[in-house]
VEXDREN-2710 file (C-alpha; in Angstrom, 1 decimal):
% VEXDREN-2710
k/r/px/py/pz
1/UNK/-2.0/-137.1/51.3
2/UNK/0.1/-135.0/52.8
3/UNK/-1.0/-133.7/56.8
4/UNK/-0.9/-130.8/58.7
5/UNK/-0.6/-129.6/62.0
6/UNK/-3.0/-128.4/64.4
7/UNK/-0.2/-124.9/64.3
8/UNK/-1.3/-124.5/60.6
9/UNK/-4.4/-124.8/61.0
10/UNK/-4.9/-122.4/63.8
11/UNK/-2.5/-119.7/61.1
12/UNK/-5.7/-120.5/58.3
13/UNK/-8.3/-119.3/60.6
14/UNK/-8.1/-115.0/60.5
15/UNK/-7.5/-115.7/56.1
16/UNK/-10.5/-118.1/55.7
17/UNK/-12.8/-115.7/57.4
18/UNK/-11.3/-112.6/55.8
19/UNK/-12.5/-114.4/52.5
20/UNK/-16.0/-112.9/52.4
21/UNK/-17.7/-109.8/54.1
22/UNK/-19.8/-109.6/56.9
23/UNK/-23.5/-110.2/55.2
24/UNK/-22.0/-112.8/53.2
25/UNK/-21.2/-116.4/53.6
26/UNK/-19.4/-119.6/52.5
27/UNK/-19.6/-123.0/53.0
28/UNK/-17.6/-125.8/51.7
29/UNK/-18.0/-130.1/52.0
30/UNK/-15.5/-132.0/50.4
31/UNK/-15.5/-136.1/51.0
32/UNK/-17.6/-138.5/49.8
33/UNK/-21.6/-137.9/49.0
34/UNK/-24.2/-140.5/50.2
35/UNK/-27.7/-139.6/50.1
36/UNK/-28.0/-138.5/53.8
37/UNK/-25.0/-136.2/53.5
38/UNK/-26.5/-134.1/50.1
39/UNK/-30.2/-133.8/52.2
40/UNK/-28.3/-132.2/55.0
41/UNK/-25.7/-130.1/52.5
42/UNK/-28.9/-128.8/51.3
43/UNK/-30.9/-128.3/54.3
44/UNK/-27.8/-125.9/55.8
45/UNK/-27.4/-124.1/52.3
46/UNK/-31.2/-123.7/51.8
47/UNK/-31.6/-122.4/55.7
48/UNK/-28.8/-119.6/54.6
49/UNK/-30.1/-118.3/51.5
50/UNK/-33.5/-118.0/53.3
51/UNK/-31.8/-116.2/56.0
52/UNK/-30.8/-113.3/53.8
53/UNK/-33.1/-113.6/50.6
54/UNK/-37.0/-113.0/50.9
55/UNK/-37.1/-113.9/47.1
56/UNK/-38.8/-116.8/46.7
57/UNK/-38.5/-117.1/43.2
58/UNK/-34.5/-116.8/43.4
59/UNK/-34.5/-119.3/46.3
60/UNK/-35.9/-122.1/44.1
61/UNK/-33.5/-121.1/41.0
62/UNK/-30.5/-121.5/43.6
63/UNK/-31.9/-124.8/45.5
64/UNK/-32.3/-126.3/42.1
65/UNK/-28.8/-125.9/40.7
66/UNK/-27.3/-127.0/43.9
67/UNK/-29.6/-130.4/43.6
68/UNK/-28.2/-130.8/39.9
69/UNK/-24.8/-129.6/41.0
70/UNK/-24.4/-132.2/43.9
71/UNK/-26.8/-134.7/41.6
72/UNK/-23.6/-134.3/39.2
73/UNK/-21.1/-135.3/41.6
74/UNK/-22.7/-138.7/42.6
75/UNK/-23.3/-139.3/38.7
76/UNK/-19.6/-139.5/38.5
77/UNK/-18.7/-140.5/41.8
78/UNK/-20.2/-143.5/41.3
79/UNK/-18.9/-144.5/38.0
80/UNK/-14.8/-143.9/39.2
81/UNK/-14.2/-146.5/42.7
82/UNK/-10.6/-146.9/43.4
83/UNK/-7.7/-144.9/45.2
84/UNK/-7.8/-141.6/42.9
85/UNK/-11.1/-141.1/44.3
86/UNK/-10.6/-141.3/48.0
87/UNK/-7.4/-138.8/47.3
88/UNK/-9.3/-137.0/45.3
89/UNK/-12.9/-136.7/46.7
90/UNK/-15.8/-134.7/45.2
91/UNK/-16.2/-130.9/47.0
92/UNK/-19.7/-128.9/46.8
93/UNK/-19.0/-125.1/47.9
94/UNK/-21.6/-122.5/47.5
95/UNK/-21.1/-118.6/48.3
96/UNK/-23.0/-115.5/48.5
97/UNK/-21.1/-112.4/47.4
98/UNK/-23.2/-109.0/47.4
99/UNK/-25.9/-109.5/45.1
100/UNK/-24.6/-112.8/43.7
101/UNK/-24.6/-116.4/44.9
102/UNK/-21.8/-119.1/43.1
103/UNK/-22.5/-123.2/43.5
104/UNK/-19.3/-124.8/42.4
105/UNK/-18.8/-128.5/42.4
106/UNK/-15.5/-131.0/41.4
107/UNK/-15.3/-134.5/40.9
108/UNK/-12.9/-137.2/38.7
109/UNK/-13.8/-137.8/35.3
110/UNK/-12.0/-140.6/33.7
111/UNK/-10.0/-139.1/30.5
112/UNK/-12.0/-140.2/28.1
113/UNK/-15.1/-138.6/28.9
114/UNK/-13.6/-135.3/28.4
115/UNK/-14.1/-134.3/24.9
116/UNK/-17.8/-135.6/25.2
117/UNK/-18.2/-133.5/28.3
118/UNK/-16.5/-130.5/27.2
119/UNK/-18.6/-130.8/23.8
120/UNK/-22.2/-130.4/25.7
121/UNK/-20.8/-127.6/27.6
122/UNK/-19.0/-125.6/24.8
123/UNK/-22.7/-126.4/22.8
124/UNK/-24.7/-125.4/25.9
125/UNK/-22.6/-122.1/26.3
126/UNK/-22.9/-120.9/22.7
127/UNK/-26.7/-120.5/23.0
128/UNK/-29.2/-117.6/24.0
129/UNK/-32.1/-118.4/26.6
130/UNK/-34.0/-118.8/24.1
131/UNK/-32.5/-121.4/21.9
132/UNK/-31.3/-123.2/25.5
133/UNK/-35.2/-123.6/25.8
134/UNK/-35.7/-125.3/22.3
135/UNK/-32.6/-127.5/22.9
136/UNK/-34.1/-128.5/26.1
137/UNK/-37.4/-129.5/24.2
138/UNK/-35.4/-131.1/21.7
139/UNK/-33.2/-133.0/23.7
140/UNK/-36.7/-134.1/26.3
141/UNK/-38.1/-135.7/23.1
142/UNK/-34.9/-137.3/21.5
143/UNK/-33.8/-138.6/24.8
144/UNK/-30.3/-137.6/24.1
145/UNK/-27.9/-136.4/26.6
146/UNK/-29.0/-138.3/29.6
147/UNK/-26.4/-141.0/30.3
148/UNK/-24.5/-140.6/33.4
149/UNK/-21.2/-139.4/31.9
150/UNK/-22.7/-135.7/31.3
151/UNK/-25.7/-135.4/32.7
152/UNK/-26.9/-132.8/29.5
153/UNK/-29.9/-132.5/30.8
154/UNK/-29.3/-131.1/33.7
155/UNK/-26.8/-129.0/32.4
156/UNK/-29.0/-127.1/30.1
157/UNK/-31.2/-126.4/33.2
158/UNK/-28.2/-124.9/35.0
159/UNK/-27.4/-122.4/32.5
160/UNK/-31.1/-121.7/31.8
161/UNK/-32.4/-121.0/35.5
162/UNK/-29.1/-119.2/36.2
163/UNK/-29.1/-117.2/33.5
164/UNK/-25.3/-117.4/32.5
165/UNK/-22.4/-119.6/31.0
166/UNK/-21.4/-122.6/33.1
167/UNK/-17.9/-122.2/34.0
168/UNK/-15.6/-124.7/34.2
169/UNK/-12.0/-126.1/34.6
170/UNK/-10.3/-129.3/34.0
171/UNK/-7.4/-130.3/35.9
172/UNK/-5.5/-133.8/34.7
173/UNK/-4.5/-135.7/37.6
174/UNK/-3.1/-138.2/36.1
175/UNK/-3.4/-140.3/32.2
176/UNK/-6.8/-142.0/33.7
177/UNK/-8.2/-139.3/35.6
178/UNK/-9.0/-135.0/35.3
179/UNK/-10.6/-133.2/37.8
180/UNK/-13.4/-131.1/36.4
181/UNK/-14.8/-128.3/38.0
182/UNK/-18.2/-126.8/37.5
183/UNK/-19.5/-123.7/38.4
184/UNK/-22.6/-121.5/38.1
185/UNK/-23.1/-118.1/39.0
186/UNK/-26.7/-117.1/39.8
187/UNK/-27.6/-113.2/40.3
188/UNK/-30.0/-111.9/42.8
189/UNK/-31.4/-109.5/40.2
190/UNK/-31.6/-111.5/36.7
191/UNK/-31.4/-107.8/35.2
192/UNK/-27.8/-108.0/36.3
193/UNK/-25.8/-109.7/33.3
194/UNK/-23.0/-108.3/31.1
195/UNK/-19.4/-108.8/33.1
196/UNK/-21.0/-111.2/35.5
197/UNK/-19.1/-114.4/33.5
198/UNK/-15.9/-112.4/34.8
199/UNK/-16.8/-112.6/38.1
200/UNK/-17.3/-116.2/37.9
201/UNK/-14.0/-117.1/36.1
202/UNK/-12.4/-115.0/39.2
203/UNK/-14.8/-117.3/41.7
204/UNK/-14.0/-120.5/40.9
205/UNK/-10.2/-119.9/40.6
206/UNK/-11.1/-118.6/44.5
207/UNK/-12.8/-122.4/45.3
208/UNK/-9.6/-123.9/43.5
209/UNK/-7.5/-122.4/45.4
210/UNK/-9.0/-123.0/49.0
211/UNK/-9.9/-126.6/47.5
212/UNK/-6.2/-127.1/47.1
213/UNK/-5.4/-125.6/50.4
214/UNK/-8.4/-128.0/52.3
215/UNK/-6.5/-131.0/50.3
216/UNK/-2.7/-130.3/51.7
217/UNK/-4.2/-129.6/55.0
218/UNK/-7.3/-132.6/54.9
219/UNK/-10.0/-130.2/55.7
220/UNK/-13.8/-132.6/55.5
221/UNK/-15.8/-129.0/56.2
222/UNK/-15.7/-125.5/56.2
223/UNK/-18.4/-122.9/57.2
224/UNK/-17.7/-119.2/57.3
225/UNK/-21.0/-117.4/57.6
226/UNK/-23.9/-116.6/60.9
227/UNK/-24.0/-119.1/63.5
228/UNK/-27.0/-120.2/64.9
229/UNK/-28.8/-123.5/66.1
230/UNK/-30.0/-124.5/62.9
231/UNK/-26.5/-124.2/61.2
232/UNK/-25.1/-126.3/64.2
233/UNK/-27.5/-129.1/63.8
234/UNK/-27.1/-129.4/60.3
235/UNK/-23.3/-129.6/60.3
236/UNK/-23.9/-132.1/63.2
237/UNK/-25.7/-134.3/61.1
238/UNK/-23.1/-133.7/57.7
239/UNK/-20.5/-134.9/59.9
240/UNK/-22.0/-138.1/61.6
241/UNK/-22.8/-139.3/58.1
242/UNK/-19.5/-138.3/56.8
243/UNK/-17.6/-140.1/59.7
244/UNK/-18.2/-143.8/60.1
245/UNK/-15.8/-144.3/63.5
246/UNK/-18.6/-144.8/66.0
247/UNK/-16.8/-143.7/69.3
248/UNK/-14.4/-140.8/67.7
249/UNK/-18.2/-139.8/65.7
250/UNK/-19.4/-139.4/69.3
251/UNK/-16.6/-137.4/70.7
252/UNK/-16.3/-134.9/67.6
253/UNK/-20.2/-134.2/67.4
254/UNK/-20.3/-133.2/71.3
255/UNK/-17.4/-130.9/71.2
256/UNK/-18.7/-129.3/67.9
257/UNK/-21.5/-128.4/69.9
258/UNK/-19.3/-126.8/72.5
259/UNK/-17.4/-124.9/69.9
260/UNK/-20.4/-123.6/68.2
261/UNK/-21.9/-122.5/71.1
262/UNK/-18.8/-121.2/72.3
263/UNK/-19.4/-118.6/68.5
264/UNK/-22.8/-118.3/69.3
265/UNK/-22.0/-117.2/73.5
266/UNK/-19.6/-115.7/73.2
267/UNK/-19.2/-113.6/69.4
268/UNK/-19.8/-109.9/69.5
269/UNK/-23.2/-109.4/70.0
270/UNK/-23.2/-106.1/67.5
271/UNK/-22.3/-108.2/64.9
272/UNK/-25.2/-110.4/65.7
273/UNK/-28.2/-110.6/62.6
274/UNK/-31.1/-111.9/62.1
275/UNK/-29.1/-115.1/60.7
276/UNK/-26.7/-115.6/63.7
277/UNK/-23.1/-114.6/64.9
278/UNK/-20.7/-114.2/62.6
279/UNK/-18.0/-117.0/62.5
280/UNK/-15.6/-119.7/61.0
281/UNK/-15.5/-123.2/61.7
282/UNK/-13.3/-125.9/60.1
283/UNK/-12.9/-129.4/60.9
284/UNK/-9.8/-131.5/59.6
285/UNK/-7.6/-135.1/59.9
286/UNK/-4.2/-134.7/60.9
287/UNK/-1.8/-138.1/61.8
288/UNK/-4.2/-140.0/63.6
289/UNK/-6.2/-136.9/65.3
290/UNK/-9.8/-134.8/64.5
291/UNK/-8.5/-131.5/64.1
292/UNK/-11.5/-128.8/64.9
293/UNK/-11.1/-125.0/65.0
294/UNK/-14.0/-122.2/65.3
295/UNK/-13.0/-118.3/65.1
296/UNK/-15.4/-115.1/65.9
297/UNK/-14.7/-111.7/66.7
298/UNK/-15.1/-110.7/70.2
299/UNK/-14.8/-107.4/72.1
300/UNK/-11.6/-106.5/73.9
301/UNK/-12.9/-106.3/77.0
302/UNK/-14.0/-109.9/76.4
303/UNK/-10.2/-111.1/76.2
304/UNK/-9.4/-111.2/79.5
305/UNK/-12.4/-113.0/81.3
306/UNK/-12.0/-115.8/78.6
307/UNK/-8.1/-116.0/78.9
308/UNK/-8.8/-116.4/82.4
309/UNK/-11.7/-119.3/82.7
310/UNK/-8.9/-120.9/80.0
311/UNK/-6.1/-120.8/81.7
312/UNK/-8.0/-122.1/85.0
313/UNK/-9.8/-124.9/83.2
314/UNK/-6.1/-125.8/81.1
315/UNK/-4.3/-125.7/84.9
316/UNK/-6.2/-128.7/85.8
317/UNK/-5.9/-132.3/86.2
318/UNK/-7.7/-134.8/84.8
319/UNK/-9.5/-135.8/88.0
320/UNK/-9.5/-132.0/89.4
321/UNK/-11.1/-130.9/86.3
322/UNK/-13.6/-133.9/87.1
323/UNK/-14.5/-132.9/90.4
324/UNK/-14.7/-129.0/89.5
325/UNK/-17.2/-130.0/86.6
326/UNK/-19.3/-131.9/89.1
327/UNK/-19.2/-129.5/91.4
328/UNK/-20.4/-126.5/88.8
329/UNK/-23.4/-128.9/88.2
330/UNK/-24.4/-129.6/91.5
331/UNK/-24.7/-125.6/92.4
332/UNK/-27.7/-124.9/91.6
333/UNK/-27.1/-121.4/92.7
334/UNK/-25.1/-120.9/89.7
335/UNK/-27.2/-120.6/87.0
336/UNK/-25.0/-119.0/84.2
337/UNK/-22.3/-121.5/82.6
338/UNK/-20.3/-118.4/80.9
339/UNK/-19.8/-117.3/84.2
340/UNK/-18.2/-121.0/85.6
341/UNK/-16.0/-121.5/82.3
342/UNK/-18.8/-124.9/82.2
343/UNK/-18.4/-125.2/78.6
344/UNK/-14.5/-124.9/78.1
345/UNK/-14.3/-127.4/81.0
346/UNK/-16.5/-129.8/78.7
347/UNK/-14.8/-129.0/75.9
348/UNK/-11.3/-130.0/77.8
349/UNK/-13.0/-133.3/79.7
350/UNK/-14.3/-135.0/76.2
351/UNK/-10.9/-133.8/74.3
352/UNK/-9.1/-134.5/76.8
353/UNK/-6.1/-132.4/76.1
354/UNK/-5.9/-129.1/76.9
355/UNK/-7.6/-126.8/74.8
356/UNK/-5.5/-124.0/72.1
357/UNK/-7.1/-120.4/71.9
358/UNK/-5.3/-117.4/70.6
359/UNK/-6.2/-114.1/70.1
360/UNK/-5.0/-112.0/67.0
361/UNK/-5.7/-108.2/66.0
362/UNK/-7.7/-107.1/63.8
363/UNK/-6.2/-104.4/61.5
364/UNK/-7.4/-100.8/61.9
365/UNK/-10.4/-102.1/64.7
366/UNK/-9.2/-101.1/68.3
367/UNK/-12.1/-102.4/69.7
368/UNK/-12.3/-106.1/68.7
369/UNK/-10.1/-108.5/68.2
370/UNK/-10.6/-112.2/66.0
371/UNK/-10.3/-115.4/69.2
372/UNK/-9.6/-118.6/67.7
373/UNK/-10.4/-122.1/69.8
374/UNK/-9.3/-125.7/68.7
375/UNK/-8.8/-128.7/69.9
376/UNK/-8.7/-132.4/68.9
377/UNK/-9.8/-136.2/69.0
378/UNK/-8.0/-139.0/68.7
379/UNK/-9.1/-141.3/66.0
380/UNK/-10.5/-144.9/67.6
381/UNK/-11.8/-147.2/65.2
END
């Protein structure tokens, strides 16, 4: 697959978190899915919806079709083992937009599951709520539809708790293998129908497009959305199951924390919700290195302090930068690590490089401007 550099991934940051709006959010896992990794996929989802829907009733419809969705992926995950699929791994994205919330999955089928596939959508797609309800019962009683190549069951359940079409895509790969994409659009008010299957056509050619972008540049994870300790604990736990290098598992999960702290310190505090500081944070392989990168808005008269604890902390020697974190800790008059540059001088010890940041402007905002951090690990097996 082809790689990236860390450069190109630092030039994604500003466009991935221009993709959605302030109250919104985004949050993409593509790689392999083992049992852990889908509890913890849905753990992080589940926390956002809550975070900005007090409707229980649409929380359940949405937590339902993302267990079914990501249910759908191991179904056929399972059945295709060999080199198309590690190129080629299953993604789960889900994404609130205004009123409306869009799970989109993707996976290999083998070829000849197609037309069966495509069949129980096209038949699931031509009926009303109503008749989807009697199929259901139908289906329940004849047992039909329930091998592991479509999964009919739980596609009738999709359409029928979301309220719309299923969407979907096939891409050939290759004459063994297409890669089909799934997605469902669920409204926050099920009065809201008509043009909504537009809006999801216009969706998932959205996920396509970043899912081709996170497979030319390697990306395991994306989150653009509020920041806050639940959020980092979550993707702490997504990417020690996703990782199985024990040492370079180690190194990534501490300076994650750094970074997300860093969004959560250090991101404009106006912008700050209920659900957490506004931010971006991807995480991708490049050659043999663990390529992460965060990006928040900060205030302008933020620049310089940070530039400055940066530039100190990037001056450094190894050993000088030892002896300056030791010293930081053993002041106990110092109380405030934002103040001492604490964090960016563990975020430099454990990377042990020194550490990128830019700063770019923000069209037509003279106040703010968007800060982007990243740094690496070297891969030891």
């Amino acid at each position: 697959m082809a790689q990236t550099s860390g450069s190109q991934l630092f030039s994604i940051a500003y466009p991935l978190f221009q993709r959605i709006s302030n109250d919104d959010f985004e949050y993409v896992y593509r790689g392999y899915f083992t049992h852990n990794i889908t509890k913890k996929i849905l753990v992080l989802a589940d926390t956002n919806i809550a975070k900005v829907t007090y409707q229980s009733t649409l929380q359940k419809r949405i937590y339902y079709i993302m267990v079914e969705g990501l249910q759908n992926i191991s179904r056929h995950q399972d059945e295709i083992a060999n080199a198309n699929s590690e190129q080629y791994p299953g993604i789960f994205a889900i994404q609130k937009n205004g009123e409306r919330y869009f799970i989109s999955t993707g996976n290999l089928v083998a070829n000849d599951k197609i037309p069966a596939l495509q069949d129980k959508l096209e038949t699931i797609n031509a009926l009303d709520q109503e008749d989807l309800k009697k199929f259901h019962r139908e289906m329940l009683a004849a047992g039909s539809m329930s091998d592991k190549g479509g999964a009919g069951l739980g596609l009738i359940e999709m359409s029928r708790k979301s309220g719309n079409k299923l969407i979907y895509s096939f891409e050939k790969i290759d004459d063994q293998f297409t890669y089909f994409y799934l997605q469902t659009l669920i409204p926050g008010d099920k009065s809201i129908q008509g043009g909504e299957v537009l809006k999801a056509h216009s969706s998932l050619e959205s996920v396509k497009k970043l899912h081709n972008r996170m497979n030319l540049e390697n990306l395991m994870l994306y989150f653009n959305g509020f920041f806050n300790q639940e959020n980092l604990l979550s993707l702490l736990a997504i990417i020690k199951g996703r990782m199985n290098m024990p040492l370079t598992t180690i190194k990534v999960s501490n300076i994650m924390v750094e970074m997300l702290q860093n969004i959560i310190k250090h991101g404009d505090k106006s912008e700050n919700t209920s659900g957490g500081i506004s931010g971006v944070f991807f995480l991708g392989q490049t050659g043999n290195e663990v390529v992460l990168t965060s990006g928040n808005i900060i205030k302008n008269d933020a620049v310089a302090i940070i530039t400055e604890r940066l530039e100190f902390v990037n001056s450094m020697s190894k050993d000088e930068l030892s002896d300056y974190y030791d010293d930081i800790l053993l002041d106990f008059d110092t109380q405030d690590a934002k103040k001492t540059g604490l964090g960016f001088s563990d975020l430099r010890i454990k990377s042990d490089r020194p550490i990128k940041y830019e700063f770019q402007h923000i069209a037509d905002n003279d106040e703010e401007q968007f800060y982007i951090l990243q740094t690496a690990v070297t891969i030891k097996n």
